[in-house]
NUMARLO-387575 format. One record per atom (N, C-alpha, C): x, y, z; residue in one letter. Coordinates in steps of 0.02 Angstrom, whole numbers, padded with zeros to 5 digits, always signed. Layout:
<nodes>
XYZa ...
</nodes>
This chain:
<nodes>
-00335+00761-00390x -00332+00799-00328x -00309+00870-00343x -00348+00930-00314x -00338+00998-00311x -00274+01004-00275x -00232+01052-00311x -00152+01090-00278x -00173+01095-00201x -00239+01128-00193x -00259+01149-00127x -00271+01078-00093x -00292+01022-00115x -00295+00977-00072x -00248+00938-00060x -00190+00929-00119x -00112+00906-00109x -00067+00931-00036x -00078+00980-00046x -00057+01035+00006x -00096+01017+00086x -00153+01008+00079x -00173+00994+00144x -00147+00915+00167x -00151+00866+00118x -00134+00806+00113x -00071+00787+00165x -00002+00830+00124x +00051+00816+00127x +00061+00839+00196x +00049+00917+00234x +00032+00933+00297x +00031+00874+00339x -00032+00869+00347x -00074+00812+00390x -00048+00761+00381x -00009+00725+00346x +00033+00671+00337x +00077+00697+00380x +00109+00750+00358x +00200+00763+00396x +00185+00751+00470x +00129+00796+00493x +00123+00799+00552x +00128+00732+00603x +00096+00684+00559x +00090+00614+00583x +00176+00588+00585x +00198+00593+00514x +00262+00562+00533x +00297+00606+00575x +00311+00665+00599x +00363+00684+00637x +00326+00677+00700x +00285+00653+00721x +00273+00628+00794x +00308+00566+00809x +00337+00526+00761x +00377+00471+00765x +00473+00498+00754x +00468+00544+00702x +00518+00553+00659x +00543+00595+00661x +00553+00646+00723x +00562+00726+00761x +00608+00789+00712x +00663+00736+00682x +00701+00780+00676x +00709+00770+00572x +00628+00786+00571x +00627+00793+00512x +00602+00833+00477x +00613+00895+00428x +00556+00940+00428x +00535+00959+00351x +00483+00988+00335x +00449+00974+00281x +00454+01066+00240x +00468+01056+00173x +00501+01116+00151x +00441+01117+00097x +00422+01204+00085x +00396+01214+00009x +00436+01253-00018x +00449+01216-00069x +00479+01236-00124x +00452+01284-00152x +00390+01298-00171x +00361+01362-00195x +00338+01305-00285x +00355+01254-00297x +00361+01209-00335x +00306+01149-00298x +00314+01131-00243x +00324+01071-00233x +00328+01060-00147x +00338+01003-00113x +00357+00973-00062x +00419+00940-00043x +00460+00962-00013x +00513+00892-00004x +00532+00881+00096x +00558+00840+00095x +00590+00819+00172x +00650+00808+00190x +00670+00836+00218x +00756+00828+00226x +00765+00836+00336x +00827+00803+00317x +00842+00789+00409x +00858+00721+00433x +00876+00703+00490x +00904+00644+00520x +00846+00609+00518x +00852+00545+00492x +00784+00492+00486x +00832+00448+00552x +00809+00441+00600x +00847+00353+00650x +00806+00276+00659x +00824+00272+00686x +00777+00197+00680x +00817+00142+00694x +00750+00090+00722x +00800+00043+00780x +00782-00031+00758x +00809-00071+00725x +00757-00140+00694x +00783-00209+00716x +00766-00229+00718x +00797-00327+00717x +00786-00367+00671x +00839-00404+00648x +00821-00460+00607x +00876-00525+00633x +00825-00597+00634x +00901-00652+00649x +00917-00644+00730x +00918-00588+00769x +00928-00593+00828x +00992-00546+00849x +00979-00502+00773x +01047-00436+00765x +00999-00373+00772x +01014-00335+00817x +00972-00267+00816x +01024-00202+00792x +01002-00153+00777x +01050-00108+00745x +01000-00047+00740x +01050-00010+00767x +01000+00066+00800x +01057+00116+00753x +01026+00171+00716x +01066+00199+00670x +01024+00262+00645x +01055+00294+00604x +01023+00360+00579x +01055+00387+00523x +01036+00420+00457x +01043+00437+00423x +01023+00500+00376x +01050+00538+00394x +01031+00595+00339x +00997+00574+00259x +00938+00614+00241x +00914+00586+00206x +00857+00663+00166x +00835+00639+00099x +00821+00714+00071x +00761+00668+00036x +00692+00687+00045x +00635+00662+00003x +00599+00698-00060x +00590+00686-00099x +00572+00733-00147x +00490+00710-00165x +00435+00746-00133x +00368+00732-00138x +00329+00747-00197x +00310+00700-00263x +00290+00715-00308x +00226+00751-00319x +00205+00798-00372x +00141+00827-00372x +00096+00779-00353x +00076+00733-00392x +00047+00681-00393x +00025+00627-00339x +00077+00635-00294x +00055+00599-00232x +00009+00618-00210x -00030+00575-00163x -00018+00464-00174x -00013+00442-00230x -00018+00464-00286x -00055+00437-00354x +00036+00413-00408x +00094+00455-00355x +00162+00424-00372x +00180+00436-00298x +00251+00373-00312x +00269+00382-00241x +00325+00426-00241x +00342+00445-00166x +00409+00489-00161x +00484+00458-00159x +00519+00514-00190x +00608+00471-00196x +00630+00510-00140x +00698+00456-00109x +00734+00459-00065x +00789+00468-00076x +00855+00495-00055x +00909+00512-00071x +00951+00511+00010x +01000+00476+00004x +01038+00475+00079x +01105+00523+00082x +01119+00571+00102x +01150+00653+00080x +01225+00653+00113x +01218+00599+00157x +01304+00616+00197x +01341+00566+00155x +01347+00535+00104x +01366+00471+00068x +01416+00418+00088x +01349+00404+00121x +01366+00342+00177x +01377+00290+00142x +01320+00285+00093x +01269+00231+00047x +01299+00237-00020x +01372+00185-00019x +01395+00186-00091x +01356+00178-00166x +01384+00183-00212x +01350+00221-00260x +01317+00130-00290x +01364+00090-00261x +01350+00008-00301x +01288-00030-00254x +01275+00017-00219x +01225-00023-00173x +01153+00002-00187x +01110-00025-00246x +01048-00011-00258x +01034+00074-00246x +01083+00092-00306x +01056+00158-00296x +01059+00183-00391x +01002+00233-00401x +00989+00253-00494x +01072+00303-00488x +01072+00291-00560x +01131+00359-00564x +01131+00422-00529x +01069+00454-00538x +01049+00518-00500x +01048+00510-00415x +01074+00458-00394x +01096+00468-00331x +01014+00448-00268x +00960+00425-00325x +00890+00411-00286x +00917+00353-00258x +00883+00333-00203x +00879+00256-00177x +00838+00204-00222x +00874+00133-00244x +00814+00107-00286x +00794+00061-00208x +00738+00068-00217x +00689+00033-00157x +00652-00024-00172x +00667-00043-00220x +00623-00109-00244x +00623-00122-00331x +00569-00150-00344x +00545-00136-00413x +00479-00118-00429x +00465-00065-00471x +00412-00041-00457x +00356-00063-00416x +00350-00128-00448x +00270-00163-00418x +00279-00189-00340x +00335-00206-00313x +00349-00225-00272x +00335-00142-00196x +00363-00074-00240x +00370-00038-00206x +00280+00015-00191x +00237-00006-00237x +00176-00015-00251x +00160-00042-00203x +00143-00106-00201x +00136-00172-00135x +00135-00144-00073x +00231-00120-00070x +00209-00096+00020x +00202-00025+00027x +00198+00010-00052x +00181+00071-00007x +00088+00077+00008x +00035+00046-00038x -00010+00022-00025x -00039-00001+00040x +00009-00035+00068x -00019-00030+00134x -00045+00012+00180x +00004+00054+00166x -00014+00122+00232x +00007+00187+00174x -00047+00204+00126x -00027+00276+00065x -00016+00337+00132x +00020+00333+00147x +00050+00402+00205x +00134+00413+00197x +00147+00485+00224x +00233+00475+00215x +00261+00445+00256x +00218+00443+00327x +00251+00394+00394x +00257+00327+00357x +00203+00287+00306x +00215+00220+00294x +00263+00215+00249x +00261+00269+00180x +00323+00282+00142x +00396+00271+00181x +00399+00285+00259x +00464+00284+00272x +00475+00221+00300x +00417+00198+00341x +00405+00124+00379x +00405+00061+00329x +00386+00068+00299x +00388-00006+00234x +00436+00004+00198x +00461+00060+00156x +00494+00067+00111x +00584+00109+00109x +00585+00157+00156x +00645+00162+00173x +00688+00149+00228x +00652+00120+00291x +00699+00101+00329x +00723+00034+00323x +00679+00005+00286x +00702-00064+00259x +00754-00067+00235x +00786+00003+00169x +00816+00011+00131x +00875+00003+00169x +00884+00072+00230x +00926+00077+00274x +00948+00020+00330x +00893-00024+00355x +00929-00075+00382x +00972-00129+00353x +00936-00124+00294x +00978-00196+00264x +01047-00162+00219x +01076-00108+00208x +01144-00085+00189x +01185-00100+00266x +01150-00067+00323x +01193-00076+00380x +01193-00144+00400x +01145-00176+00388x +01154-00260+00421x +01206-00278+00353x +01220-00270+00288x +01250-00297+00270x +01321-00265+00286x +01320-00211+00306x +01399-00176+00336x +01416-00212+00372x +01385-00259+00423x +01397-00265+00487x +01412-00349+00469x +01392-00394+00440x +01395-00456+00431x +01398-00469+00370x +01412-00440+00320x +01423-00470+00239x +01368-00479+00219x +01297-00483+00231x +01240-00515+00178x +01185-00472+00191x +01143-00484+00160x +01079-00439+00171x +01040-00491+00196x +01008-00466+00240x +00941-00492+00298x +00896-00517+00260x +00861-00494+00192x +00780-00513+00159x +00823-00529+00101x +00885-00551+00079x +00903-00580+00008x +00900-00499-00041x +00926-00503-00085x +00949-00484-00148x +00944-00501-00215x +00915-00432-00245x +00881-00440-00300x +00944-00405-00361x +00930-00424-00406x +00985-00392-00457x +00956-00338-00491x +00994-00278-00545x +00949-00238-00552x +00925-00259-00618x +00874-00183-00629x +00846-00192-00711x +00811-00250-00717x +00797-00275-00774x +00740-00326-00801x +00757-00385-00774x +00812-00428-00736x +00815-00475-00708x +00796-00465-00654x +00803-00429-00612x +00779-00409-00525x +00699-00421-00532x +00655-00378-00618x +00600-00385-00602x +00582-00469-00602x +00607-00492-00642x +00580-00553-00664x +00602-00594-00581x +00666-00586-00551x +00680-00626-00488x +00622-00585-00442x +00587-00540-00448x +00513-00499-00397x +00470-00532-00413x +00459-00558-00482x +00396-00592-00487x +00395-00656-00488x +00468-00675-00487x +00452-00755-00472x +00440-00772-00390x +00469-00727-00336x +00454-00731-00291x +00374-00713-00260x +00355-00675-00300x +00281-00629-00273x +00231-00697-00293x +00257-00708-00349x +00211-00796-00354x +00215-00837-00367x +00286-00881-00326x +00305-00923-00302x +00331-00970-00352x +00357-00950-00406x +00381-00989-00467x +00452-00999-00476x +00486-01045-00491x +00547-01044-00514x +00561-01034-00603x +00522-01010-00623x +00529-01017-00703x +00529-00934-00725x +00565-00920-00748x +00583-00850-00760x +00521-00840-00837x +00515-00886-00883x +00504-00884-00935x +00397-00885-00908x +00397-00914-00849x +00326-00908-00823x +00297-00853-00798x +00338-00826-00764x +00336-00773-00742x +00348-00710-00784x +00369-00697-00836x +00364-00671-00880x +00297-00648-00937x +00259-00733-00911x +00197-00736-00949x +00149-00689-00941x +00156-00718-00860x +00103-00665-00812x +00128-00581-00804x +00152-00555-00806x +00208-00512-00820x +00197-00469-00885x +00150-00517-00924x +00137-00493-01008x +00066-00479-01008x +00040-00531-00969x -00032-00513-00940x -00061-00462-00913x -00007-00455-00850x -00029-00370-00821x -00028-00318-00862x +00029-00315-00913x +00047-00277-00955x -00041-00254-01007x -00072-00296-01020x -00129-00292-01044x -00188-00262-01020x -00162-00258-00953x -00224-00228-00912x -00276-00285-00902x -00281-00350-00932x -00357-00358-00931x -00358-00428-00867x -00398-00464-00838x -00402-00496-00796x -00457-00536-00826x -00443-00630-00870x -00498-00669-00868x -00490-00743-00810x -00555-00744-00793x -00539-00776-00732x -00524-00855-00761x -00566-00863-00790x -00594-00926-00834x -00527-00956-00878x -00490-00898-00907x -00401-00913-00917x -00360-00957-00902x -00346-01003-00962x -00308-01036-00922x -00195-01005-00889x -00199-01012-00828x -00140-00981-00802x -00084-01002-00853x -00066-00924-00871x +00009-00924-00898x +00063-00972-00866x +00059-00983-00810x +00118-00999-00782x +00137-01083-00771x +00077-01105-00836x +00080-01163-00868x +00070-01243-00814x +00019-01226-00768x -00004-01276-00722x -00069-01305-00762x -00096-01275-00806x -00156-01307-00813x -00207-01282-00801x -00203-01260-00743x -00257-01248-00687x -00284-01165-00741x -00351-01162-00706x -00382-01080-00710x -00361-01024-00682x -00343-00968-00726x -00306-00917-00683x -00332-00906-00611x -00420-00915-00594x -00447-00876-00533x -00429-00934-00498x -00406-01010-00506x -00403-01037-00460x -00320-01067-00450x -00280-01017-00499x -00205-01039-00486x -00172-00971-00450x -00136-00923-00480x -00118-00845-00488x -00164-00790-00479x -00211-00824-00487x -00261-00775-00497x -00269-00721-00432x -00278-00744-00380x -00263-00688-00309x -00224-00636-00310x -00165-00662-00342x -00098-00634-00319x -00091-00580-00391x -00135-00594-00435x -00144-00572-00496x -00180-00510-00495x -00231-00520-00439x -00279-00453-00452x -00246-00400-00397x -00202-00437-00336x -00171-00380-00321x -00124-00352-00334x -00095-00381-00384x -00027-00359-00417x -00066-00278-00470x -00116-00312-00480x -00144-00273-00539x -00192-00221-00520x -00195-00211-00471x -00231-00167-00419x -00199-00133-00373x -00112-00122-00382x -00079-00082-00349x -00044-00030-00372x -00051-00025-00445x -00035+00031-00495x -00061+00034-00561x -00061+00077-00622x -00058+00075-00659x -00036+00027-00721x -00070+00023-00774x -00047-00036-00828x +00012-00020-00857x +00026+00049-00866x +00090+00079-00893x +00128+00054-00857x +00164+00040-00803x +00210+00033-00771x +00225-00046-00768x +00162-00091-00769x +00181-00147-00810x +00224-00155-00851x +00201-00113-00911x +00223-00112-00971x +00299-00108-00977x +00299-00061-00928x +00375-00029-00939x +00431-00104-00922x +00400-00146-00849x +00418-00198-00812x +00444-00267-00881x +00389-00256-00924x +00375-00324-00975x +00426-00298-01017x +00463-00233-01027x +00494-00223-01097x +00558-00230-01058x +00567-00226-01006x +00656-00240-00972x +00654-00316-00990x +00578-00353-00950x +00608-00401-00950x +00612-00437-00988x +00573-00429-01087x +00599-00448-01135x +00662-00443-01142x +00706-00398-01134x +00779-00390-01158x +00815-00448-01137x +00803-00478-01092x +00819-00545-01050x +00822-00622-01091x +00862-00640-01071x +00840-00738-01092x +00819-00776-01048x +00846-00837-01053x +00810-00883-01008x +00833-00909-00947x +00890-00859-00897x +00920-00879-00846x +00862-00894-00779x +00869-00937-00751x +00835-00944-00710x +00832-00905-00647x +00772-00917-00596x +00797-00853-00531x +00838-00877-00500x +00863-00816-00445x +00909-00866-00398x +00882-00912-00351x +00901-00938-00304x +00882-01001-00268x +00880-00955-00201x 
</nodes>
């Protein structure tokens, strides 16, 4: 994508989200894109609703859609132990996971709808009642391996790992028999969940996923 068409991109996006998102506004850097301003938002989970707002600073990569954008929450509300990188970004998932839902809707309105207000409801639902609403992932190479045992439905860390080594390869045989040691043919075990895993980013970023989660042994996911 042309600078000139990044530029029109990111526009026509903003415009969309601040018809939802008013008091948010979109800066050039002379570099770049970013977003800063009160993000609010009103959600339910369980039968607990929680209406809230947060100062918040986006940093829009050249590259977008093609990377996604980081989030940063600026009044430091959002202690430093609660899924957040050293540099003070929000971690929002694990890569592939944050792939998944930003895929749904490649816009910054969906960037904020799938991926950060989620972030933000579930710190305040856990302020408010001790636990997080959608469960908890750990970080680094165990979180990925507890993402992929959930994304396809395994309890075996060491299976999930397989498949995990697979993506890493880039390649997709259907006829395969599934890593994840059923027997069965990849196209008629994993295999679904395989081509969209592998169809939501890049092989590099696999890669990166398979070398955390070598560092790992054989603890199982959580329950």
């Amino acid at each position: 994508m042309t600078r000139v068409a990044h530029e029109d991109l990111v526009k026509k996006q903003f415009q969309e989200l601040q018809t939802k998102h008013q008091y948010l506004q979109l800066h050039d850097t002379g570099k770049g894109y970013t977003i800063s301003g009160h993000l609010t938002f009103r959600s339910e989970y369980a039968g607990i609703e929680i209406q809230d707002g947060f100062s918040i600073f986006i940093e829009i990569p050249a590259r977008y859609p093609d990377a996604i954008p980081t989030v940063k929450e600026m009044a430091g509300r959002i202690p430093n132990n609660f899924h957040k990188f050293d540099n003070d970004v929000l971690c929002l998932g694990t890569p592939t996971d944050q792939w998944i839902k930003f895929n749904q809707s490649k816009t910054l309105l969906g960037f904020i709808e799938n991926l950060v207000v989620p972030h933000l409801f579930s710190f305040c639902f856990k302020e408010k009642t001790g636990r997080m609403p959608f469960g908890e992932r750990s970080h680094g190479g165990l979180g990925i391996l507890e993402f992929y045992c959930e994304y396809f439905e395994l309890k075996d860390f060491e299976a999930a790992r397989k498949l995990l080594k697979l993506l890493a390869t880039g390649s997709y045989r259907r006829e395969k028999t599934c890593p994840c040691g059923s027997g069965r043919r990849l196209r008629s075990c994993h295999g679904k969940k395989f081509l969209e895993a592998m169809k939501s980013q890049e092989v590099s970023t696999f890669k990166g996923e398979y070398k955390q989660a070598l560092s790992l042994g054989t603890k199982k996911p959580r329950n």
